[in-house]
C-alpha positions in Angstrom: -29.6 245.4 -56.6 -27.0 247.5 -58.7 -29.6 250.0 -60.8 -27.8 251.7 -64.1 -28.7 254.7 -66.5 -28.1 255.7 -70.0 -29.2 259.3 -70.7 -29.4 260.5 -74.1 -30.6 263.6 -75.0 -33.7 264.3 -72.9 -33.7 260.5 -72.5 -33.2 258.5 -69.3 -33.4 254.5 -69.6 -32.7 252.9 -65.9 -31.5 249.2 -66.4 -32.0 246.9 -63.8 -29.0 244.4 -62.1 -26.2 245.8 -64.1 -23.0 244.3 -65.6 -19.6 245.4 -65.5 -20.1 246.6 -68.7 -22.8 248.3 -68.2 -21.5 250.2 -65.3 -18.6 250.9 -67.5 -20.3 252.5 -70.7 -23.5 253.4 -68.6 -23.9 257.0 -66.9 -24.9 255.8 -63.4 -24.3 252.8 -60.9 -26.6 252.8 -57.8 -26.7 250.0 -55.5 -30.1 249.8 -53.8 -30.3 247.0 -50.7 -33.4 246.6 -48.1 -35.8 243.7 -47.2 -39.5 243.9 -47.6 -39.9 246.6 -45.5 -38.0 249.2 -47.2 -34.4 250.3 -48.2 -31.1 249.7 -45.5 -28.6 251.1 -47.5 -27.5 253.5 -50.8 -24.7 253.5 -52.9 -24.2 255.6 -56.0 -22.0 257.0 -58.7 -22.8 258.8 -61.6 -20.9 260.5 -64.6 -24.2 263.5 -64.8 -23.5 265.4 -62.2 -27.2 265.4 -60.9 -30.5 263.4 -61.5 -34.0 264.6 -61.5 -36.4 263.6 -59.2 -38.4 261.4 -61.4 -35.5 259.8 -62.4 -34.3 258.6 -58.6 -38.1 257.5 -58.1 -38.3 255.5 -61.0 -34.7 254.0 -60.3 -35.8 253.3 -56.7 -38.6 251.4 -57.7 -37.4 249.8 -60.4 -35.0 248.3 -57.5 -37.9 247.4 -55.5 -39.5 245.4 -58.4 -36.2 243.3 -58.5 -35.7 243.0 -54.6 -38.7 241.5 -54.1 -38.4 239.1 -56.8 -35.2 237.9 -55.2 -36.4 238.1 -51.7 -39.4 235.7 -53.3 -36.9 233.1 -54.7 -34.5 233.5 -51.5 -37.7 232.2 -49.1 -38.5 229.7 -51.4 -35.3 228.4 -50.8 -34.8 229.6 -47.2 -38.7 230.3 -45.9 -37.1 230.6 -42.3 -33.6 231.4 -40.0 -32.6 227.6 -39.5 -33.1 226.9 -35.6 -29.1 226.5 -35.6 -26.1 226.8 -36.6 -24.8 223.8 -39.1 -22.1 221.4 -37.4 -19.1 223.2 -39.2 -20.1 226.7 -39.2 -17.4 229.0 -37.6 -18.8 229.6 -33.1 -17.6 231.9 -30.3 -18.0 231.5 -27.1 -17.6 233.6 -24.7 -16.9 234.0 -21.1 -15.4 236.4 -18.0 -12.6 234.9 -16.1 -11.5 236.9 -13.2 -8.3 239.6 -14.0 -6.6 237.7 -11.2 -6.7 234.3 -12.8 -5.8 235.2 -16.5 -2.3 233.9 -15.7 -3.6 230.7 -14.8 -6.0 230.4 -17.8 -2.3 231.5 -20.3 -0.3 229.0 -18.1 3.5 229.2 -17.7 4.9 230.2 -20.7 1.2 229.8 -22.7 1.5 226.2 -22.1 -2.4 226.2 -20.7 -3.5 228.2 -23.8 -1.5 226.1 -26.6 -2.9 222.7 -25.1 -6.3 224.3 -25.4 -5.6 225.0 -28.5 -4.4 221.3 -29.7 -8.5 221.1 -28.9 -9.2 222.8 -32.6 -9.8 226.1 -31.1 -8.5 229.8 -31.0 -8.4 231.7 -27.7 -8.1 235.1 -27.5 -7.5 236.7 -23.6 -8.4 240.5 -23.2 -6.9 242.2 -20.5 -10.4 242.8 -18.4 -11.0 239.0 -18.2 -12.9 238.6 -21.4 -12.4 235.1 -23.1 -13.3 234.2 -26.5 -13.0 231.1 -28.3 -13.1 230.4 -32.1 -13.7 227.2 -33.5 -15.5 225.6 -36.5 -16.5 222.6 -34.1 -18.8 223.1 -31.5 -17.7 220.2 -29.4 -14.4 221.5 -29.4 -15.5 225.1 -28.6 -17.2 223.5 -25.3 -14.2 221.5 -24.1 -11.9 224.4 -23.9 -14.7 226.4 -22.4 -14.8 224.1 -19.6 -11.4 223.7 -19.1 -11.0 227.6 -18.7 -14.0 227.6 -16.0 -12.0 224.3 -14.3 -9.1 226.2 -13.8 -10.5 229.6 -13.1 -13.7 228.1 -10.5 -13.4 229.2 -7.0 -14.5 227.5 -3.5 -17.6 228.9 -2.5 -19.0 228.1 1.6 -21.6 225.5 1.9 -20.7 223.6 -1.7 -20.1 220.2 -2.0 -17.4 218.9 -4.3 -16.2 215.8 -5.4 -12.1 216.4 -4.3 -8.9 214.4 -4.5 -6.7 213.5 -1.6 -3.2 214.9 -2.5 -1.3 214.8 0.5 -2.0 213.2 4.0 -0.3 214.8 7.2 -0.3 214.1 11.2 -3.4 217.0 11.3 -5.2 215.7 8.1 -5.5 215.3 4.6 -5.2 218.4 1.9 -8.2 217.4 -1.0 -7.6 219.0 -4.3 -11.1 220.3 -5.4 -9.9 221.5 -8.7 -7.0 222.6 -10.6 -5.1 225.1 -8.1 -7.4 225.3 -5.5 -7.2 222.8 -2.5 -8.4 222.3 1.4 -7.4 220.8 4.4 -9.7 218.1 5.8 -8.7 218.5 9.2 -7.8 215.0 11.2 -11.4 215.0 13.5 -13.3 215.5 10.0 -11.5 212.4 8.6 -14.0 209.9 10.2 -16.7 209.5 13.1 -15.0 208.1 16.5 -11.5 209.3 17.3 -9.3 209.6 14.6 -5.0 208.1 15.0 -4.2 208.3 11.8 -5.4 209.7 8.8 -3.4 207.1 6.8 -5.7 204.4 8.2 -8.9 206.2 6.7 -7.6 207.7 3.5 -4.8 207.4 1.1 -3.2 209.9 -1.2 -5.4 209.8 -4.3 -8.7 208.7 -2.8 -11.8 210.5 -4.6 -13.8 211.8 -1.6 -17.1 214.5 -1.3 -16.2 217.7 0.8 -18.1 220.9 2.2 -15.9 223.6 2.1 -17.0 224.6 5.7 -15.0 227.7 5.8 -12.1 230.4 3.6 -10.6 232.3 6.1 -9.3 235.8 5.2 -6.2 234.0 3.7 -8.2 232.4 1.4 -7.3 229.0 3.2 -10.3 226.2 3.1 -11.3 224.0 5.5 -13.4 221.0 3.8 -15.9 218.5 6.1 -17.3 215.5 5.2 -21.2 216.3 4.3 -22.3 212.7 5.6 -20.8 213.6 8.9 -22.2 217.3 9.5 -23.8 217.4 12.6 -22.5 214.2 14.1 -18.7 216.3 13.9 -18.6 219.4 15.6 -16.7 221.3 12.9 -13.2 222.3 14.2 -12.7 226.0 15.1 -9.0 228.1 14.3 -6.8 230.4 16.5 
């Protein structure tokens, strides 16, 4: 609420919700703004110098007088926060990616980031990992979310994922789990029984569930099949 004054003489008249020309022509301009349960912050100017106390009271709750009427007709409008956000109000999400994988999230040349961003969405990338994506359109906003946690997800012992065959050899089949991060389904995982040829179980392209059974210090991954654990013995290296 902006609170004014006109002094005259030994005369003080505070005027409530001033106008610009009442600021202008008017000895004082003090912007008063709290909720119900007091004042959160002060602003003045004045052309006096000083006020008395009994003016700054009488100023201060003049201001109160108003804020609560306006508070009264903002409730009545507005009795309650809405439970969310409307469809088209501006979102950001955020999440940590980690330092080592920013590249992938940017993509050669930005070419991850821009196709993200033909989603409707901004991405800003801070340099400890920190990701966070505008967008008016929350849809949108989740999309590209779950396209940075695709490309950034890592292999974790004992999961199961649903992986696709990318490459058969003589010693097995490499299975893309996601976007950068493959294993190798080694030839006596392929199948129960003995295995010839991979080629004869499994084609490039296939959609198969794997265990990552195992990331060796290289970060290499051997994959089983879950519906054969325990009737495989998993394969051991070195």
């Amino acid at each position: 609420v902006a609170m004014g004054l006109v002094w005259e003489g030994e005369r003080a008249v505070i005027l409530t919700d001033i106008l610009g020309l009442e600021d202008a022509l008017g000895d004082m301009d003090f912007k008063v703004a709290g909720t119900r349960q007091g004042v959160t912050a002060l602003q003045m100017d004045n052309k006096v110098g000083g006020l008395p106390r009994e003016v700054l009271k009488e100023a201060l709750m003049q201001a109160r007088e108003a804020r609560m009427k306006i508070l009264d007709l903002m409730e009545s409008v507005l009795p309650a926060p809405r439970p969310e956000l409307k469809p088209f109000a501006p979102r950001i999400l955020t999440l940590k990616v980690p330092v080592e994988k920013i590249g992938l999230v940017i993509g050669p040349g930005g070419k991850n980031v821009r196709a993200l961003e033909e989603l409707g969405v901004e991405v800003d990338i801070e340099e400890d990992g920190t990701v966070r994506i505008y967008s008016s359109d929350m849809e949108a906003a989740q999309k590209a979310k779950k396209r940075i946690e695709e490309l950034t997800m890592e292999a974790k012992v004992g999961e199961i994922y649903e992986g696709t065959v990318t490459k058969i050899t003589p010693f097995g089949a490499f299975v893309s789990l996601f976007p950068g991060t493959e294993g190798l389904l080694h030839i006596s995982q392929v199948a129960p029984g003995r295995v010839r040829r991979v080629e004869d179980h499994l084609k490039v392209g296939d959609v198969i569930k794997v265990k990552v059974h195992r990331i060796d210090e290289r970060g290499k991954i051997d994959l089983i099949r879950p519906e054969l654990e325990g009737k495989i013995p998993p394969r051991r290296r070195g």
